[in-house]
N, C-alpha and C positions, 0 to 999 in steps of 0.2 A: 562346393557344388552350387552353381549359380542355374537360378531359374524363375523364370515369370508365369504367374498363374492366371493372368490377363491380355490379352493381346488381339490385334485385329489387323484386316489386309485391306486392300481397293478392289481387290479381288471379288469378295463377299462381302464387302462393304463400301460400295462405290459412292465417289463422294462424298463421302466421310474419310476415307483412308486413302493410303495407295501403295503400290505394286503389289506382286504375286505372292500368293501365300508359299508356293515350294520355294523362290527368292528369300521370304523372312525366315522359312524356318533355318534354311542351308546358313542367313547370315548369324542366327542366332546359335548355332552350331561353332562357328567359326569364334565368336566369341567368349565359346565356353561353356554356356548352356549346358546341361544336362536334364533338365525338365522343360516341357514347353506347355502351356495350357491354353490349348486354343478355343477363342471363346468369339466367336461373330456375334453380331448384335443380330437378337428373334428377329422374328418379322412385324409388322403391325399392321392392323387387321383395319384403320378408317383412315376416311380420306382427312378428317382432322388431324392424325397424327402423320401424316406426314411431314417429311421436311421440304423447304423451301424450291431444292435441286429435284426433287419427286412429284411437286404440282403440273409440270408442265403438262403430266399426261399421267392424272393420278389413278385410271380406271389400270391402266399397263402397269403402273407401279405399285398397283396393291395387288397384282396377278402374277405379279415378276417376284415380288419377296419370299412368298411360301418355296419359290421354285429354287430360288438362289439357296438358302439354307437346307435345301435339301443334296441341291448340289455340292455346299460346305461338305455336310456329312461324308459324304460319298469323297471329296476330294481328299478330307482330312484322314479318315483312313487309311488313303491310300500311301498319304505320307508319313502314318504312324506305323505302318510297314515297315516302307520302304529304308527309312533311318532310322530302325530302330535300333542297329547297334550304336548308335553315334548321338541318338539324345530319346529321350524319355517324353511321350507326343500324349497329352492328355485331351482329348475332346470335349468341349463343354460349350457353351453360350452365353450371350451376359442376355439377364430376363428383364426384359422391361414392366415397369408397376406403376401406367401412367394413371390406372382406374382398377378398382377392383374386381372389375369383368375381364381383366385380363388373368387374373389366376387363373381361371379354367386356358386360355392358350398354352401358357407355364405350361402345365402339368402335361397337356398334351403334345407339348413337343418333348418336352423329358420322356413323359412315356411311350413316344410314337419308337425309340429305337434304342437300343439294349446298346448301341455305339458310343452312347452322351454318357459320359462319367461324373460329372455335377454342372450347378449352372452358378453363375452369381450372382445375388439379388441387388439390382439396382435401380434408383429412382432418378428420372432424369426433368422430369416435369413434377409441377403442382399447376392446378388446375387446367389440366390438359395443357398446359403451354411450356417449351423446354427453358429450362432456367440454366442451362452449359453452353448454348449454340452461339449466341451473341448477347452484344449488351440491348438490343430494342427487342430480342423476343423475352431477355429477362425483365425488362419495363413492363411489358404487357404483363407477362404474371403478374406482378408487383401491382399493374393497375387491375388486377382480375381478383387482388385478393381485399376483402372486405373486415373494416376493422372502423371501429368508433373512438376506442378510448388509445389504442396503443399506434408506436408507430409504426407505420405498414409494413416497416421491414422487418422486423420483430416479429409481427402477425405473418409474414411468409417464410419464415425459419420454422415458426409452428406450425402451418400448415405441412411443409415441407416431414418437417418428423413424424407429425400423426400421421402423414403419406408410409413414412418409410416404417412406420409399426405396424400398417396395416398389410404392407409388404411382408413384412419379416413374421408376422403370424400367419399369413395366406399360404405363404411359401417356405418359410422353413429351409434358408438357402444354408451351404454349407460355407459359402466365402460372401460377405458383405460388400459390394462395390462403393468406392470411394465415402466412405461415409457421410464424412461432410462437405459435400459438393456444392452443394447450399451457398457455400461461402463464395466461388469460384468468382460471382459475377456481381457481389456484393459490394455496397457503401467501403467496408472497409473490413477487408477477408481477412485482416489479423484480431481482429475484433474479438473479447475474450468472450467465450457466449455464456459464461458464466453472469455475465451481467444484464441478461434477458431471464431474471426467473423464469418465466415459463418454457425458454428455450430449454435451460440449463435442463430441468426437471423431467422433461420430454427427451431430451438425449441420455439423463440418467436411466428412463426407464428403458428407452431403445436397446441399451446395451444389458442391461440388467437383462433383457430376453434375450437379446442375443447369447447370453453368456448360457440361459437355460439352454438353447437350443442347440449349443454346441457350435456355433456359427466363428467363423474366423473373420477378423477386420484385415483387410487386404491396408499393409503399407506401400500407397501408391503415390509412384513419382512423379506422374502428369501433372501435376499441380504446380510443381518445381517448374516442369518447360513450360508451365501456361504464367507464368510471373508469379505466383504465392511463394512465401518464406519458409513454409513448410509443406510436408506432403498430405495427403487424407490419412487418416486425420489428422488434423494442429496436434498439436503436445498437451493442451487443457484435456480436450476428450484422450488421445493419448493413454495420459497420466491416470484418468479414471478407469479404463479399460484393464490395465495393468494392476491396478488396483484390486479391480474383479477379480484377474486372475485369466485375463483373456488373453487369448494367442494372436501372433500378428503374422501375415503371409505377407511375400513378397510381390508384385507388382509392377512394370512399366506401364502399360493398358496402352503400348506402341502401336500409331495406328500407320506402320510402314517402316523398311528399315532402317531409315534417319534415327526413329524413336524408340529401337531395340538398346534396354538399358539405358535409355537417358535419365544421368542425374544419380544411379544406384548410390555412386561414391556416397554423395550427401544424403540419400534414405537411410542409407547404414549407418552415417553417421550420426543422422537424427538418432536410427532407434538406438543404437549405444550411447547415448548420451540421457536415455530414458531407463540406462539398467536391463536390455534387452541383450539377450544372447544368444537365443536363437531364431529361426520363425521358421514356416512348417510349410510343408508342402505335402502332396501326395504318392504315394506307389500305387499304381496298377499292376496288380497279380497276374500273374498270365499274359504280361506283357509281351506282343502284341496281340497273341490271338484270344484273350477273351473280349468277347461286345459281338459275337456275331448270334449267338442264341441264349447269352444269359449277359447281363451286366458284368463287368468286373467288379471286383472285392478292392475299394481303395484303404490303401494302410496308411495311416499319418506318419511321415518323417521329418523329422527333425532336424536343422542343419543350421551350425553354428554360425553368427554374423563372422567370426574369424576364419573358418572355410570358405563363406560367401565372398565374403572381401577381398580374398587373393586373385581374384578373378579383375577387380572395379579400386584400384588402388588410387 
């Protein structure tokens, strides 16, 4: 049973992605899918966070996001309907944790509708600036972060974690997005971060709470099409996860249908090479009709890398 618990369209996320989300889901049908977990990126609420393609007319683009994610809602249903005998349609959003005044948005788009089955918690910025968009808005960070003794890229790895723990405490997510994203845009993204004590320490404890929270690391293949050797996470964090005793979910985080399953082969192959056997995904109870006056009841399911793999050989 092959499935992603990540993914986005141009649809509801213009500019960032592209084609139609009833297009990704029918292609991701086509190739086997049985679970889909559609997750559009929230909205953000200042004209600082905007991206670069959103300035032109940022009073319209900070008026236009709340409306588009609602409009997701209302579309995504329609298509977890509609195909519901032919693939398994989880609605959910990836949550941005650019500042900690955004937990209060989190929560209230989660709670605004009994539709939204989980979110994933993800960090895309430290110091308000995105460190995945390119390599000169990752310089700015890089020159936004403030350090005396250590080298600045070290010191924005750290910032980047205590970002992502104040995340992971504020929100309490059920899937972690990309873990180590950090690395994407970095000096040298194979880099073992075991050799930043303070990184290493800070990602120890990240997952340590993760592991309380019950939280799943999504194994994701972006990483793979964006030129890295491996997927979020590298094999070091990996190996420590596994260690805990953590579970790994699957992932493309395809943003259009070029990106549906790009790379699975070699995710799989990563995590079998880690002693992984399975990774986990969700059931919704009452599929499709509960989320219109109560949430659904998600069931964790289990599904073996040798199921998955028949699909991505």
């Amino acid at each position: 049973m092959a499935f992603t618990m990540h993914s986005h369209s141009g649809q509801f996320c213009p500019g960032h992605a592209v084609d139609q989300l009833e297009d990704i889901v029918l292609h991701a049908i086509s190739l086997g899918y049985k679970t889909m977990g559609l997750t559009e990126h929230m909205p953000r609420y200042e004209e600082r966070d905007l991206y670069p393609e959103e300035l032109s007319d940022p009073q319209t683009s900070l008026q236009t996001l709340p409306k588009l994610h609602s409009s997701y809602l209302l579309e995504a249903r329609r298509l977890q309907n509609k195909y519901a005998p032919q693939i398994h349609i989880l609605i959910a959003f990836e949550a941005e944790f650019i500042r900690p005044s955004y937990t209060s948005h989190v929560h209230t788009l989660f709670n605004s509708s009994f539709l939204i089955d989980y979110f994933i918690g993800s960090v895309h910025h430290v110091h308000g600036i995105p460190i995945d968009y390119d390599k000169p808005t990752y310089a700015a960070a890089l020159a936004a972060t403030t350090t005396t003794s250590k080298h600045s890229e070290e010191q924005l790895f750290e910032d980047y974690y205590d970002l992502q723990f104040d995340m992971l405490k504020a929100l309490k997510p059920r899937i972690v997005g990309h873990f180590d994203l950090i690395r994407l845009m970095s000096e040298d993204p194979a880099r073992d971060p075991r050799l930043w004590t303070g990184v290493w320490d800070r990602i120890c404890r990240n997952l340590e709470y993760a592991m309380e929270i019950g939280a799943w690391l999504e194994c994701n293949t972006a990483a793979l099409r964006k030129g890295l050797d491996e997927p979020y996470p590298g094999r070091v964090i990996s190996e420590k996860w596994l260690q805990l005793g953590g579970k790994f979910t699957m992932s493309d985080d395809s943003h259009g249908i070029a990106q549906v399953a790009t790379n699975y082969s070699r995710g799989l192959a990563f995590l079998e090479s880690l002693g992984v056997e399975h990774v986990w995904t969700f059931q919704r109870q009452n599929h499709p009709e509960a989320g219109e006056d109560a949430r659904a009841t998600l069931d964790d399911v289990a599904v073996s890398l040798k199921e998955f793999r028949q699909h991505f050989s």
